[in-house]
C-alpha positions in Angstrom: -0.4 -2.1 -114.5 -3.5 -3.9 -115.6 -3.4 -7.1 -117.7 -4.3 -6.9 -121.5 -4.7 -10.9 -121.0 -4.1 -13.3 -118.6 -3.0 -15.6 -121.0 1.0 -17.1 -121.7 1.7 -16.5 -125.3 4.7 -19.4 -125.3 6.4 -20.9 -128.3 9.1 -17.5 -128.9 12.7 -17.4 -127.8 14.3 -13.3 -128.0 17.4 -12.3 -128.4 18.1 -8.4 -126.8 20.1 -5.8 -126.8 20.3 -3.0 -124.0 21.7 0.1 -125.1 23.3 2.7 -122.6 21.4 5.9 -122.5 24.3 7.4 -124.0 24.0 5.6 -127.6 20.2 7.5 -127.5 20.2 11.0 -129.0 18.2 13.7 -127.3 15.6 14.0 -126.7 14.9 10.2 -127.0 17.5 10.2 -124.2 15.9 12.4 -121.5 12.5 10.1 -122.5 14.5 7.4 -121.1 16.2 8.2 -118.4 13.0 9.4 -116.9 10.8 6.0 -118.0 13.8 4.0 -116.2 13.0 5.4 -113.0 9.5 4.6 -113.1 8.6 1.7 -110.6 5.4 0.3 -113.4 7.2 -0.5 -116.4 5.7 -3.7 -117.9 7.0 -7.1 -117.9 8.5 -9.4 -120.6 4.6 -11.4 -120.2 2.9 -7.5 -120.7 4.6 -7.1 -124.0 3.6 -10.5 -125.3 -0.3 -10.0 -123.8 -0.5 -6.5 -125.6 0.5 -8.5 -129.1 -2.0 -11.1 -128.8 -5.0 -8.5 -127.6 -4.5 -7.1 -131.3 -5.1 -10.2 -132.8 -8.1 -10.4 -131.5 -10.6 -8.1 -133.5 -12.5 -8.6 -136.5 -9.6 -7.8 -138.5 -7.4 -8.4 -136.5 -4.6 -5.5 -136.2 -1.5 -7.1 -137.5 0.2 -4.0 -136.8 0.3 -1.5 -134.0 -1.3 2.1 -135.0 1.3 4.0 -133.2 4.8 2.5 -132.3 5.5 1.3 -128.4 6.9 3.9 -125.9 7.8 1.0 -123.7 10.9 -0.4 -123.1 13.0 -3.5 -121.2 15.9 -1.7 -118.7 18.9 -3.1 -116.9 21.4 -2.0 -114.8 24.5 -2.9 -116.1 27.5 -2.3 -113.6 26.0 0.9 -112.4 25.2 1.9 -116.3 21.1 2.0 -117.0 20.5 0.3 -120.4 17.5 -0.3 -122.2 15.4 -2.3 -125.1 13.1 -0.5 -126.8 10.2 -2.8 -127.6 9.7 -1.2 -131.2 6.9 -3.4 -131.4 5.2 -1.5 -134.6 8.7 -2.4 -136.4 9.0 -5.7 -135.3 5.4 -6.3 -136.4 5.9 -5.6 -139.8 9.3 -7.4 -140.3 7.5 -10.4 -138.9 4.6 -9.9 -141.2 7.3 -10.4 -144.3 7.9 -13.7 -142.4 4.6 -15.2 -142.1 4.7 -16.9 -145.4 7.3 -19.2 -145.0 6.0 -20.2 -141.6 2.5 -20.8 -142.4 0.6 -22.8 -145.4 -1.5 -20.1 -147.2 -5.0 -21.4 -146.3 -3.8 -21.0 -142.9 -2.2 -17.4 -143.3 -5.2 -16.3 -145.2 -7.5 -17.5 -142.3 -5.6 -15.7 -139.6 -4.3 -12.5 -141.8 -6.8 -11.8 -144.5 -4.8 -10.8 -147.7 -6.3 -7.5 -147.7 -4.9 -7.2 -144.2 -1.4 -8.3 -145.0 -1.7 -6.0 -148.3 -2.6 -2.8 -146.0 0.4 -3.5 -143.3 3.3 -3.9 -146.3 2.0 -0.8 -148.1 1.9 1.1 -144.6 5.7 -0.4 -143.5 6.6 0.6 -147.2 5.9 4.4 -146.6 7.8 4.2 -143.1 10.7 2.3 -144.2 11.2 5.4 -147.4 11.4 8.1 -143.9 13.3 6.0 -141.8 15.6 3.6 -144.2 18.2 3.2 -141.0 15.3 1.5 -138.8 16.1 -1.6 -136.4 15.0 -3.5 -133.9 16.7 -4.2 -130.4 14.6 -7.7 -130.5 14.9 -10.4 -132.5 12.4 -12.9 -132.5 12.3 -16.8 -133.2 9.6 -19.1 -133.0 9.7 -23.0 -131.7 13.4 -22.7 -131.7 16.4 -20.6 -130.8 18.5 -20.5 -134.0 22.2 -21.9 -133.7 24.1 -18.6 -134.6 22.5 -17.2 -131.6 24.5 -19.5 -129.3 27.5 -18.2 -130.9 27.1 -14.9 -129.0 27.0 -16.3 -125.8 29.0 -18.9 -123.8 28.0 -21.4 -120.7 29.2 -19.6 -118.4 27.1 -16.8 -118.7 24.0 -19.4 -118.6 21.0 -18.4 -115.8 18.3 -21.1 -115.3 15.4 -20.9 -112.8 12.8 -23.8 -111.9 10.9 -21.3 -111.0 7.6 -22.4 -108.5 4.1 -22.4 -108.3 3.0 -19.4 -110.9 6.6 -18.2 -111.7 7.4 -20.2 -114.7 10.7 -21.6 -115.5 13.5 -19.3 -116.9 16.6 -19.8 -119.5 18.5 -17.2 -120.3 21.9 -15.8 -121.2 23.9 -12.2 -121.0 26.8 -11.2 -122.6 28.8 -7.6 -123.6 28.4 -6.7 -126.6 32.6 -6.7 -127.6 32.2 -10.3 -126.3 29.5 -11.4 -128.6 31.2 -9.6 -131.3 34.1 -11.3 -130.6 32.5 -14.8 -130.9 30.7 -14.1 -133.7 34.1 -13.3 -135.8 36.4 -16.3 -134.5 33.3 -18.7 -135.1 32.8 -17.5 -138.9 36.7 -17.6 -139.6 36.8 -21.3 -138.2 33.7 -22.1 -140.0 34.5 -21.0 -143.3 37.8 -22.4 -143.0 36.5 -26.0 -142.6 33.0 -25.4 -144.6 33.2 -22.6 -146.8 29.4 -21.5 -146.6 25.9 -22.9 -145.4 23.0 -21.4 -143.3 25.4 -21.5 -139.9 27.5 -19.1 -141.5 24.4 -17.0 -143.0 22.7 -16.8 -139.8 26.1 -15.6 -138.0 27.1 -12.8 -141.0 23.3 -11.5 -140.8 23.2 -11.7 -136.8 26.8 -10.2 -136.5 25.8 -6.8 -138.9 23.2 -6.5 -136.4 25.1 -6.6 -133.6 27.5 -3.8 -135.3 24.6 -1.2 -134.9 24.8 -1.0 -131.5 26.6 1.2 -128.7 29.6 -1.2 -127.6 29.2 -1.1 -124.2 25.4 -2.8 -125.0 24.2 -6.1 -123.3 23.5 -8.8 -125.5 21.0 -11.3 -123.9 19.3 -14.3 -125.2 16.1 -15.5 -123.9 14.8 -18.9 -123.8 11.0 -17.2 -123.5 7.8 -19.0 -124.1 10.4 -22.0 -125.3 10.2 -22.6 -121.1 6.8 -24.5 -121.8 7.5 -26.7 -124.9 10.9 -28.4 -123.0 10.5 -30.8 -120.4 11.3 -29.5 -117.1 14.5 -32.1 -117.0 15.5 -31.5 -120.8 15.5 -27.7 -119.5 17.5 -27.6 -116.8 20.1 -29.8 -118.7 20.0 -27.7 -121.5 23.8 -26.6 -122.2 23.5 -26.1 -126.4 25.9 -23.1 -126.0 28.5 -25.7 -125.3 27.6 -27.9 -127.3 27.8 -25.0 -130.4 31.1 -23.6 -129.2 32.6 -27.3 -128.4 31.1 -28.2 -132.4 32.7 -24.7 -133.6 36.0 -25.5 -131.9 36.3 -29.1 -133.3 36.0 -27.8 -136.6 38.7 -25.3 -135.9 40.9 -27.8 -135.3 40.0 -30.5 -138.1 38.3 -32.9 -135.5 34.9 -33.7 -138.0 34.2 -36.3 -135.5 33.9 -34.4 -132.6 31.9 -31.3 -134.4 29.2 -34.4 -135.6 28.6 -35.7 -131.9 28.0 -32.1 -130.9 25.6 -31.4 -133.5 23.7 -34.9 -133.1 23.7 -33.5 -129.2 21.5 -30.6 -130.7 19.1 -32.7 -132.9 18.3 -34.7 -129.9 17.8 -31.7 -127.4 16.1 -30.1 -130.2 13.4 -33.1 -131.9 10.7 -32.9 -129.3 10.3 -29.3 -129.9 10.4 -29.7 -134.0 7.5 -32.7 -133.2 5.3 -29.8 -131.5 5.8 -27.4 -133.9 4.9 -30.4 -136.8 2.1 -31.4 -134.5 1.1 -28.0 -134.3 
């Protein structure tokens, strides 16, 4: 398949879920099934080119005309799953996004108001037809939020040097039941010992997602373009799942001390990414 772009948008951690071709009505089904077979399908760097090429015109296209007919696919113990890229959708839910990420001289400059007025009209006509829309991608910029460690554990942690032009890799998979699993003992320790807080926001909002999805589904989260802001050394010693479920657990059991050194181990993995993003 032929490059949009040759170049690495970094920065963006994912978290994915892979349906079995069973949770897909027909005849979305059959369309998967047969695109699973096929020996092209893009590549996680494709998808990421293909987003950047539509920034490029004078407007830019914020948007996607038409939505993606692409998708990630894993085989999961013999059972083909896939993540659709629903890359229109995602599009406009990061478009509600932009304004707390960017100062408004800056957002103006890069998404014209008129632009941004055009795209929320257009997602407001979709959403009305399709109110039960959602993505099998989340997205997060120069970080990967805590309540997406939750889902995962150490164990299930894959990290790759990589060499030469094969960039580095973090990444973790986990069941679905085992995710949702987590997500529920973590919010019963933590409001137990904090009552409420953006922890416990994050997990509620992340675990609803999750409850969309076929149960036999692969959660994964993906460390992504975050790869190029972490020091090769930081990266490979990069265990914040721990640290999260070893911070969750302390609280579990009344040990505040023990919850504080985990967190602090988090700031410090953390501050030299926040300094980029400041810097940035």
């Amino acid at each position: 398949m032929p490059k949009v772009s040759s170049v690495i948008v970094p920065y963006a951690a994912y978290l994915r879920v892979y349906e079995p071709l069973a949770a897909f009505p027909e005849p979305e089904r059959g369309y998967w099934t047969r695109y699973a077979r096929r020996a092209d399908r893009p590549s996680y760097q494709d998808e990421l080119r293909r987003s950047l090429a539509d920034l490029l015109p004078t407007p830019p296209i914020p948007v996607p005309v038409h939505e993606s007919s692409d998708a990630f696919v894993l085989d999961v113990d013999g059972v083909v799953c896939v993540c659709p890229w629903r890359t229109r959708l995602r599009g406009w839910q990061a478009l509600d996004e932009l304004p707390e990420e960017l100062p408004p001289p800056v957002l103006d400059a890069v998404l014209p108001p008129v632009v941004r007025r055009q795209a929320a009209q257009d997602y407001e006509r979709w959403l009305a037809r399709n109110p039960d829309a959602r993505p099998w991608i989340r997205t997060a910029t120069w970080q990967v939020p805590l309540n997406w460690f939750v889902l995962v554990s150490d164990e299930e942690r894959r990290f790759d040097k990589g060499s030469g032009e094969v960039p580095p890799m973090l990444r973790y998979r986990t069941p679905m039941v085992q995710a949702r699993r987590r997500v529920a003992r973590a919010l019963r320790a933590l409001k137990e010992a904090i009552d409420e807080g953006p922890l416990i926001d994050g997990l509620i909002d992340v675990g609803r997602w999750l409850e969309e999805f076929h149960p036999r589904s692969l959660v994964e989260l993906d460390y992504g373009g975050l790869v190029h802001v972490l020091p090769a050394g930081a990266l490979e010693d990069d265990h914040s799942a721990a640290d999260v479920a070893e911070g969750i657990e302390a609280l579990r059991l009344g040990d505040g001390d023990a919850a504080g050194e985990a967190y602090a181990r988090l700031v410090e993995r953390w501050r030299s990414v926040r300094n980029r993003r400041s810097a940035n």
